[in-house]
DSSP file (Angstrom, degrees, kcal/mol; ACC not computed):
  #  RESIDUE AA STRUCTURE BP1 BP2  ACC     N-H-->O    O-->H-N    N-H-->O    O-->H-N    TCO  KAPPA ALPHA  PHI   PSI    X-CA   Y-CA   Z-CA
    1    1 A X              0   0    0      0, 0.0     3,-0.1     0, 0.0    31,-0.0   0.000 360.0 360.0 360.0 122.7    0.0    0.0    0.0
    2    2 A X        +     0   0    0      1,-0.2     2,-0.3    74,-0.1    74,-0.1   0.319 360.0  72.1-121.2  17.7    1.7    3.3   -1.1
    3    3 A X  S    S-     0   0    0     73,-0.1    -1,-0.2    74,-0.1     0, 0.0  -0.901  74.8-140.1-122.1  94.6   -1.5    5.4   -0.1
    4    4 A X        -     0   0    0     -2,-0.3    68,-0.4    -3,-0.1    69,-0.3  -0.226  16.7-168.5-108.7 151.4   -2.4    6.0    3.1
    5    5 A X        +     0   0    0     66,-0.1     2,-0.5    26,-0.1    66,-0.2  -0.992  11.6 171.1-145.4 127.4   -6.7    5.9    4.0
    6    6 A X  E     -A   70   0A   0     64,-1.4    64,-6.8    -2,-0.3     2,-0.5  -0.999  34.1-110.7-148.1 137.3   -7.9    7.2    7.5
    7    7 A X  E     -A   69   0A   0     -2,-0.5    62,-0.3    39,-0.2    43,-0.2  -0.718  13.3-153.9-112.1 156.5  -11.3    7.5    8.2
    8    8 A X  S    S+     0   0    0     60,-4.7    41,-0.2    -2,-0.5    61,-0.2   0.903  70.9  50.4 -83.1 -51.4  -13.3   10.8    8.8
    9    9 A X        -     0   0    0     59,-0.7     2,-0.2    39,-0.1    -1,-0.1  -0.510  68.3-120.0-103.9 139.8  -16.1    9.5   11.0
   10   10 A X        +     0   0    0     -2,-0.2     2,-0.2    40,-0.1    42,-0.2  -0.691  44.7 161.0 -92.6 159.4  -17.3    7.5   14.2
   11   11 A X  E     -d   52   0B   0     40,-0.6    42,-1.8    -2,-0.2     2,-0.4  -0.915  53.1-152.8 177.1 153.4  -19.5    4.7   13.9
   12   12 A X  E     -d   53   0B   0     40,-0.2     2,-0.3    -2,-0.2    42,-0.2  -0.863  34.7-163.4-124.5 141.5  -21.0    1.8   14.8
   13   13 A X  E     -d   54   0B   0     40,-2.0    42,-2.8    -2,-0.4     2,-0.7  -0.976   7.3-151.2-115.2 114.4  -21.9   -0.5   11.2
   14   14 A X  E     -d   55   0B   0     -2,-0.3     2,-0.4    40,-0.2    42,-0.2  -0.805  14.4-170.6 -90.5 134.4  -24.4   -3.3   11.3
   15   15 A X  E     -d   56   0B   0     40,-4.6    42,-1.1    -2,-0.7    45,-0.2  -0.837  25.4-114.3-123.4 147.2  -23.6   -5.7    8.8
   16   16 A X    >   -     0   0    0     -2,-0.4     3,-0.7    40,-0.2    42,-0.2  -0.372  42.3-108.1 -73.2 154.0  -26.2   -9.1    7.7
   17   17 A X  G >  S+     0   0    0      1,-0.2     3,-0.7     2,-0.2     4,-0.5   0.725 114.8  64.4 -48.3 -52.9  -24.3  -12.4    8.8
   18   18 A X  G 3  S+     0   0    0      1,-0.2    -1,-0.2     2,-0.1    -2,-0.1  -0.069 111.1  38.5 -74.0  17.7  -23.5  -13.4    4.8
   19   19 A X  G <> S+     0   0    0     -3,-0.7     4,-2.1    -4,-0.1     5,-0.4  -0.030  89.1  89.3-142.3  15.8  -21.4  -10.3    4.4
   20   20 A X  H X> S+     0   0    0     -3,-0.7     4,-2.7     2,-0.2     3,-1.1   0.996  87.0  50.3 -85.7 -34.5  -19.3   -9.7    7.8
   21   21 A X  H 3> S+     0   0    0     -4,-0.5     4,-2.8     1,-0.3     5,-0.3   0.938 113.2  54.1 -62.7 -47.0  -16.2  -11.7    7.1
   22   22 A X  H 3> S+     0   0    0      2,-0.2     4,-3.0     1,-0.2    -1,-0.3   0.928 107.8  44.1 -24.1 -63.9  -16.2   -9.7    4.0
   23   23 A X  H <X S+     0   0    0     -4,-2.1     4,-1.3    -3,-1.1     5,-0.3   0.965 113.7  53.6 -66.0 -45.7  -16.5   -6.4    5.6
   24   24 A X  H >X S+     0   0    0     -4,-2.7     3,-0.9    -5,-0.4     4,-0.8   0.944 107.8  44.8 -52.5 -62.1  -13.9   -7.3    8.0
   25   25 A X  H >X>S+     0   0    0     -4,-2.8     4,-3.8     1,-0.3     3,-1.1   0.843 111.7  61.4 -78.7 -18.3  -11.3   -8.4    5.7
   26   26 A X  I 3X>S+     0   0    0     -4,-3.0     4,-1.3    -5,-0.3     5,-1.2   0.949 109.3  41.1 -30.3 -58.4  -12.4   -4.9    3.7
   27   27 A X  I <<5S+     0   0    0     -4,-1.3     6,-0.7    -3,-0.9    -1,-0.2   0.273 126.9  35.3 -88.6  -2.2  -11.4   -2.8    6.5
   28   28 A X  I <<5S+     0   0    0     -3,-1.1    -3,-0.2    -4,-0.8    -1,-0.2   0.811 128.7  18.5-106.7 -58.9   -8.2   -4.9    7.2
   29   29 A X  I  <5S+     0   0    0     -4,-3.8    -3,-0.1    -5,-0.3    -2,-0.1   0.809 132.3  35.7-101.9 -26.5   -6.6   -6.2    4.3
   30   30 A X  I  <<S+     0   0    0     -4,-1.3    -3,-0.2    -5,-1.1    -1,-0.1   0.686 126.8  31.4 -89.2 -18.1   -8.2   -3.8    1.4
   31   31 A X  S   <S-     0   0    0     -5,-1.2    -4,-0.2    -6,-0.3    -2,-0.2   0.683  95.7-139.0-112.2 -44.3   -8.5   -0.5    3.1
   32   32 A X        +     0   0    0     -6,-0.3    -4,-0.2     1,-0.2    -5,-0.1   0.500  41.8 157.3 107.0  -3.2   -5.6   -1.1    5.2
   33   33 A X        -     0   0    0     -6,-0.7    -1,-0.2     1,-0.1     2,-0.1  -0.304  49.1-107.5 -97.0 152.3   -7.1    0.4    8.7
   34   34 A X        -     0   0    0     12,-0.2    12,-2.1     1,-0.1    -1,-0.1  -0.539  38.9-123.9 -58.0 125.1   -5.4   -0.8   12.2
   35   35 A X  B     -E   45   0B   0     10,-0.2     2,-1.1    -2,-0.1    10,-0.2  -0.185  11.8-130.2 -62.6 163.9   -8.0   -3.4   14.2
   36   36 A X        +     0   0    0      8,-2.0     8,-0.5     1,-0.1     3,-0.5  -0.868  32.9 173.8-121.6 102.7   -8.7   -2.5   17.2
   37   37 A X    >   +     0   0    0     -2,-1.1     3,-1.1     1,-0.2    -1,-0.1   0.739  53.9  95.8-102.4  -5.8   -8.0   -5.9   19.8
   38   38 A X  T 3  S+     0   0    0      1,-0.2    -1,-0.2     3,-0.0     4,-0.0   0.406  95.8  30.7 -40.2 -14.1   -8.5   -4.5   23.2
   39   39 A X  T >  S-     0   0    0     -3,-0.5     3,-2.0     3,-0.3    -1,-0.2   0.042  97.0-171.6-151.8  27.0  -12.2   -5.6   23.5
   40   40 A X  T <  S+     0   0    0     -3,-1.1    -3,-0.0     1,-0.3     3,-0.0  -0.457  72.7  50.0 -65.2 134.6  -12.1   -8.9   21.2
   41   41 A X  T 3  S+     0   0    0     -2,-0.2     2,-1.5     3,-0.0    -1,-0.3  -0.913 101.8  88.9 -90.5  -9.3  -14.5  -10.6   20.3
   42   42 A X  S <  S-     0   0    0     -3,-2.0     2,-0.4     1,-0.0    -3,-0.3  -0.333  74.3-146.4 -27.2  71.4  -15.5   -7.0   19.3
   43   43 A X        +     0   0    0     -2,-1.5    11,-1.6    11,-0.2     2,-0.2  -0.545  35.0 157.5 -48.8 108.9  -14.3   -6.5   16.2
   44   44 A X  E     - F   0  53B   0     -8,-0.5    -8,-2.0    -2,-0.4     2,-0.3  -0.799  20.3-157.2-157.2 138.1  -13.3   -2.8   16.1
   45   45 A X  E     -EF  35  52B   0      7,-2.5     7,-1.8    -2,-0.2     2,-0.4  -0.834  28.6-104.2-117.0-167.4  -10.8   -0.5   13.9
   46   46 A X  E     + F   0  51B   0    -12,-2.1   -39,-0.2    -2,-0.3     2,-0.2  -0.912  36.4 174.3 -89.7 109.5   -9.1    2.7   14.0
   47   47 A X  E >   - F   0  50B   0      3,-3.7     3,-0.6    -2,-0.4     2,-0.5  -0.632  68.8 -63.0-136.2  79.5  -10.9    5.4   11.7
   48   48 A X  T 3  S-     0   0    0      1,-0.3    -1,-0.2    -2,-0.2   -40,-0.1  -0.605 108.4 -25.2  79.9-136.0   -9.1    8.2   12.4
   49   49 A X  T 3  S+     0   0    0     -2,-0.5    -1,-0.3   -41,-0.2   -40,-0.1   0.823 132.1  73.6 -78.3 -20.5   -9.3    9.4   16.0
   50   50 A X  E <  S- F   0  47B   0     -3,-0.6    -3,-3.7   -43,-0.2     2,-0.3  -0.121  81.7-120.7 -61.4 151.5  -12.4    7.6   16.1
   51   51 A X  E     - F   0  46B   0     -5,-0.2   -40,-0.6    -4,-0.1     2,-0.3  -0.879  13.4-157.0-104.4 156.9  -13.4    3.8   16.2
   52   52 A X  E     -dF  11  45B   0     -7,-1.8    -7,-2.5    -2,-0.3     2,-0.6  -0.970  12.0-159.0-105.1 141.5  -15.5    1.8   13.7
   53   53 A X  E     -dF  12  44B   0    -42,-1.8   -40,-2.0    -2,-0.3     2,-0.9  -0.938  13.1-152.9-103.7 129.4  -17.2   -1.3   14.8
   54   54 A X  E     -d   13   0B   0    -11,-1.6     2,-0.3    -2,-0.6   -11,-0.2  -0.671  20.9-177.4-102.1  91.4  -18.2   -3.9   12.8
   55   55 A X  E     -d   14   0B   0    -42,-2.8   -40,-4.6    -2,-0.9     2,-1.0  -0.628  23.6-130.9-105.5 142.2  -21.4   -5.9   14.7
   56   56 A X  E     -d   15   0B   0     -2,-0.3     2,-0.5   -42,-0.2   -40,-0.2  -0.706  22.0-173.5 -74.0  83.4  -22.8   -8.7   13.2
   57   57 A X        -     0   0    0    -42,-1.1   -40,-0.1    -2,-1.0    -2,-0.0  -0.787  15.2-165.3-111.3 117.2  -26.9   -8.9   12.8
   58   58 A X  S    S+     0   0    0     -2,-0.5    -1,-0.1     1,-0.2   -41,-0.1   0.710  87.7  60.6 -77.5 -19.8  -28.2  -12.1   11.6
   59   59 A X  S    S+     0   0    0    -43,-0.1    -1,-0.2     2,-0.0   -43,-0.1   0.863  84.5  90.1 -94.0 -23.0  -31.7  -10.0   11.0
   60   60 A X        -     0   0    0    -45,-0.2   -43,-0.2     1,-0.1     3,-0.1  -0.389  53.2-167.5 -72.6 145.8  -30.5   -7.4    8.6
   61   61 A X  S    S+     0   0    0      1,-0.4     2,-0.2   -45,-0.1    -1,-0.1   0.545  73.8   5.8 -94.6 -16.3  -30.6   -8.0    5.0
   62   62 A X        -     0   0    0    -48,-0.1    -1,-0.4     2,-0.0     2,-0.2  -0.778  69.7-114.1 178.6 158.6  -28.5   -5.3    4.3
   63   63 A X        -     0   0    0     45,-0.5     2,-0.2    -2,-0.2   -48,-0.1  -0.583  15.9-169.7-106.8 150.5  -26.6   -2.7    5.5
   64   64 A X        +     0   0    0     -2,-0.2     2,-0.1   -50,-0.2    46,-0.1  -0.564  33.0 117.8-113.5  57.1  -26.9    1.0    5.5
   65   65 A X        -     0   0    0     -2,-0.2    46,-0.5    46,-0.2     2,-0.1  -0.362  41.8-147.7-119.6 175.1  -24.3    3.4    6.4
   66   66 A X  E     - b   0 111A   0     44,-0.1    46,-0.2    -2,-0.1     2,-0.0  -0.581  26.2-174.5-147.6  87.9  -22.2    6.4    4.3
   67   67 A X  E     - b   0 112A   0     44,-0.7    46,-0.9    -2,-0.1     2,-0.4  -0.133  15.8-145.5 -40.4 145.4  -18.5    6.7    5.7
   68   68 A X  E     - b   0 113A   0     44,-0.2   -60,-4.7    43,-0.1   -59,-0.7  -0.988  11.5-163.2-140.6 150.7  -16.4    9.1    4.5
   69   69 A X  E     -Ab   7 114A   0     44,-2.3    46,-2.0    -2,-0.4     2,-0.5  -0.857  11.6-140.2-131.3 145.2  -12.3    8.4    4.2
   70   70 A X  E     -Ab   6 115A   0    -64,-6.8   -64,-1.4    -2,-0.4     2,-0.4  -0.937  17.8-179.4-118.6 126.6   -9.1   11.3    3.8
   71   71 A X        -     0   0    0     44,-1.4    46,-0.3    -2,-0.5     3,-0.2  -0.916  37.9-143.9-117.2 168.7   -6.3   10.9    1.7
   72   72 A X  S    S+     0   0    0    -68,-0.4     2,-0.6     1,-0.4    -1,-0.1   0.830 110.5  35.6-103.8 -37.1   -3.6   13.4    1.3
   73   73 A X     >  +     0   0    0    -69,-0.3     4,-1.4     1,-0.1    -1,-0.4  -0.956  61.2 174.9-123.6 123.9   -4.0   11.8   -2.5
   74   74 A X  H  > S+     0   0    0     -2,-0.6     4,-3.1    -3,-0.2     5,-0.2   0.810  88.9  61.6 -71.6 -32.3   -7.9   10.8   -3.8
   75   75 A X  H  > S+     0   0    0      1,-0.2     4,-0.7     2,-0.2     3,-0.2   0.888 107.4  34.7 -57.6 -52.0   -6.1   10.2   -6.9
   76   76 A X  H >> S+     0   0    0      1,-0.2     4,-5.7     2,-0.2     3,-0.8   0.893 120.6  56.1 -44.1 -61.2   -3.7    7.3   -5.7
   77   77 A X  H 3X S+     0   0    0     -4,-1.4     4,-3.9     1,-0.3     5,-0.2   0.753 100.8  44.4 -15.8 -66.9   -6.1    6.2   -3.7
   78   78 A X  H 3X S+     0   0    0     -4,-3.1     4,-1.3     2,-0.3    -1,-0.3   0.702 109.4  59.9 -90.0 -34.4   -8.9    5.6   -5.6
   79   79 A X  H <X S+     0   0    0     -3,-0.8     4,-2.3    -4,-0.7     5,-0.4   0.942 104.2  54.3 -61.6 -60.2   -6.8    3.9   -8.0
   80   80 A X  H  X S+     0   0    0     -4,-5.7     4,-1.1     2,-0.1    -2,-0.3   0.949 108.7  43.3  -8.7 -68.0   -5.6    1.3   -5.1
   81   81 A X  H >X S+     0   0    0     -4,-3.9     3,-3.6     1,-0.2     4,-1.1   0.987 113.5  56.4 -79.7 -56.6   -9.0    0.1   -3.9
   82   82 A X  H >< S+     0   0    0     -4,-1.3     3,-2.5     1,-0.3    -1,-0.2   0.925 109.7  48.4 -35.0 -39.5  -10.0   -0.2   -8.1
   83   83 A X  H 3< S+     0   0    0     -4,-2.3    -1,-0.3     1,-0.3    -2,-0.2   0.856 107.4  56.3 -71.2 -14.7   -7.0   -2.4   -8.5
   84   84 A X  H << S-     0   0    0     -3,-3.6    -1,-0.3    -4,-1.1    -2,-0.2   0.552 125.9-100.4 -89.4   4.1   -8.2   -4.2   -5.7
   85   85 A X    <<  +     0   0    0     -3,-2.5    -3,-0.2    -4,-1.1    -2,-0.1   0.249  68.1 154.7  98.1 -20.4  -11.5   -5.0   -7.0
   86   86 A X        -     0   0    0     -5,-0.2     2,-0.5     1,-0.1    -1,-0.2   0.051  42.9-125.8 -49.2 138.0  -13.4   -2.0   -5.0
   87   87 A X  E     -G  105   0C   0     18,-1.6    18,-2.0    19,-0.1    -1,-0.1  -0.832  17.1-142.9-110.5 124.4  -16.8   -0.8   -6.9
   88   88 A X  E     -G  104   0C   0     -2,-0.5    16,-0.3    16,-0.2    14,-0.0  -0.423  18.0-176.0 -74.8 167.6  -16.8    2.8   -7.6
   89   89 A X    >   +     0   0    0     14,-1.3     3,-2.7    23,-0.1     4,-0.3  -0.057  21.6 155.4-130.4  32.2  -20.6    4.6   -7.2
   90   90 A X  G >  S+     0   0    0     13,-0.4     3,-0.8     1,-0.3    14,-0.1   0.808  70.0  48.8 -68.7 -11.4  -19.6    7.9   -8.3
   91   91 A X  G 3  S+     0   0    0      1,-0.2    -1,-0.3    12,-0.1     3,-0.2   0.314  70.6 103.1-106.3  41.7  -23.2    8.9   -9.5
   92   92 A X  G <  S-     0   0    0     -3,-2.7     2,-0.3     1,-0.3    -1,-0.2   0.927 112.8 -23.6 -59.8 -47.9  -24.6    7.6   -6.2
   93   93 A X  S <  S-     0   0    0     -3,-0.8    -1,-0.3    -4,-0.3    -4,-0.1  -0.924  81.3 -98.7-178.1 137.4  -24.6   12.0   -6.0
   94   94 A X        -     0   0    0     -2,-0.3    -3,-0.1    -3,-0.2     3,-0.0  -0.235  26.0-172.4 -76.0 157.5  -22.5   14.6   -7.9
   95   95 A X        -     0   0    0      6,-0.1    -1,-0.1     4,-0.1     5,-0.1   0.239  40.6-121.1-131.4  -2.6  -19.8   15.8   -6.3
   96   96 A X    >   -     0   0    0      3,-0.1     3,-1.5     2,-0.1     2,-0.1   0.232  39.6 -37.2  79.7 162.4  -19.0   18.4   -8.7
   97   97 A X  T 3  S+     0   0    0      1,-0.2     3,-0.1     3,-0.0    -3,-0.0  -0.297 121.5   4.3 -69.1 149.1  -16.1   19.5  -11.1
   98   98 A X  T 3  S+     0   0    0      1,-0.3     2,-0.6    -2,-0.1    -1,-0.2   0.762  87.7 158.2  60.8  34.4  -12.3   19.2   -9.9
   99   99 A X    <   -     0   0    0     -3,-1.5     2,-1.5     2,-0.1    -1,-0.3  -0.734  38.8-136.6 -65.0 103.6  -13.7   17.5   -6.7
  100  100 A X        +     0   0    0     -2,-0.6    16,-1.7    19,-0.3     2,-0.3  -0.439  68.9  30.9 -91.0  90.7  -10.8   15.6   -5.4
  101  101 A X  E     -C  115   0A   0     -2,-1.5     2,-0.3    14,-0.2    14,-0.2  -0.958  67.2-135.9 160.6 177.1  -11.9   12.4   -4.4
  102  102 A X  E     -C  114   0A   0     12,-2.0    12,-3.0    -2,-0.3     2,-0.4  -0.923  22.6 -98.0-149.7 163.3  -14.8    9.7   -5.5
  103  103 A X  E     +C  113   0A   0     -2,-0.3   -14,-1.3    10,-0.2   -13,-0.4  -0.794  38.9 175.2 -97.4 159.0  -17.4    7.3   -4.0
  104  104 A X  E     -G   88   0C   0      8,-2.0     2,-0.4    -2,-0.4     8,-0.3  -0.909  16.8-133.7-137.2 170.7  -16.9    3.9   -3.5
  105  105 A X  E     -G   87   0C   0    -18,-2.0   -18,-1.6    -2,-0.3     6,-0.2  -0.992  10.0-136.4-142.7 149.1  -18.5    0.8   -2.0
  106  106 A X    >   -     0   0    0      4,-2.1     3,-1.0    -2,-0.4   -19,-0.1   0.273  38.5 -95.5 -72.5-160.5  -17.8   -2.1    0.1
  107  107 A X  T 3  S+     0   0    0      1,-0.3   -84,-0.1   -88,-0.1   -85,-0.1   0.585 126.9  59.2 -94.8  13.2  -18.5   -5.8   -0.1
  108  108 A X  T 3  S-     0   0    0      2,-0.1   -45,-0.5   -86,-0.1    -1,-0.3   0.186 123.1-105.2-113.9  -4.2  -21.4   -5.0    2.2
  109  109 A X  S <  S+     0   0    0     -3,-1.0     2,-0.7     1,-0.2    -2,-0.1   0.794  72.5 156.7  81.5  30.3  -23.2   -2.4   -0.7
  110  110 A X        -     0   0    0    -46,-0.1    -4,-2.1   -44,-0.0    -1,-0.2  -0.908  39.1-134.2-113.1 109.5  -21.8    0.6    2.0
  111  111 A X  E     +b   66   0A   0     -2,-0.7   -44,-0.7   -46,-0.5    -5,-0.2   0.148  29.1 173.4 -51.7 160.2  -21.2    4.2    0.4
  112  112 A X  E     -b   67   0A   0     -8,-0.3    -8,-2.0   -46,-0.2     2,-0.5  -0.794  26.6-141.9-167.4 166.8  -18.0    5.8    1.3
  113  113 A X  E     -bC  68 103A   0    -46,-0.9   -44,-2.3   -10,-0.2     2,-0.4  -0.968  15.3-162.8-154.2 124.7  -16.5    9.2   -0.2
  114  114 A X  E     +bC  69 102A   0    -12,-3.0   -12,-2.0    -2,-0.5     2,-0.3  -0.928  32.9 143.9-113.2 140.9  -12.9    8.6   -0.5
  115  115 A X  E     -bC  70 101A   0    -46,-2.0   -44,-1.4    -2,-0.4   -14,-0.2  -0.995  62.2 -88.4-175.4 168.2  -11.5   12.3   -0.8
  116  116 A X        -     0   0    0    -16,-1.7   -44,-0.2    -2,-0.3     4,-0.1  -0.147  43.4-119.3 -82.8-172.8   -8.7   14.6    0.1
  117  117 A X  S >  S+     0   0    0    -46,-0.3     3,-0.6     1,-0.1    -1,-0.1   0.897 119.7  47.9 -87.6 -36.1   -9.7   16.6    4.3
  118  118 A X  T 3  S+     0   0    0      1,-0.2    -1,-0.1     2,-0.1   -46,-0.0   0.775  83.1  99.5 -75.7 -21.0   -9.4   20.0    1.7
  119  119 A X  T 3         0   0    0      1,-0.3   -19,-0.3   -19,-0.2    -1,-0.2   0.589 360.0 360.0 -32.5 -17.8  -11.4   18.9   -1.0
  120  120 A X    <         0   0    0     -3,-0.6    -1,-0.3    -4,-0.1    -2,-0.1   0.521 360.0 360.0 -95.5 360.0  -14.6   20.6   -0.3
């Protein structure tokens, strides 16, 4: 990884049973973010000064959150996670011209707006 990804926001994600090992290994192996192991079996990262948590709920069918992620480059970035298989959404909602930075989604169908902290 030659692109560093920190995330902008706290949150707790519930994710349906047939997509958490997914998400987890999103947030681990694809995204890169440090787990958080102090409070295992609580699966947890590091999203900037902030946690995320990742709970499991057998009842949901599918999960709803929109995350947002800082790189000091969207461009590098964004190119990473594609090469990694990562599905862009960018006309989930315009972001306008010379916007630096894109949407994406996870293996859980969960928005995220990958973008530089000055972009706006």
């Amino acid at each position: 990884m030659t692109t560093k990804i920190e995330g902008g926001i706290n949150i707790a994600m519930k994710v349906p049973s047939h997509q958490y090992q997914s998400t987890i290994a999103f947030y681990r192996d694809t995204v890169g973010l440090v787990q958080i192991t102090e409070k295992a079996p609580a699966v947890g990262f590091k999203l900037g000064p902030n946690q995320l948590w990742i709970d499991e709920d057998a009842t949901m069918s599918q999960a709803e959150i929109w995350l947002e992620l800082f790189t000091p480059d969207s461009s590098g970035a964004l190119k990473r996670l594609a090469d990694a298989g990562v599905v862009r959404c960018d006309p989930i909602e315009p972001l306008g011209d010379g916007f630096r930075g894109g949407w994406i989604m996870n293996p859980a169908n969960v928005v995220h707006m990958v973008r530089e902290p000055d972009a706006w």
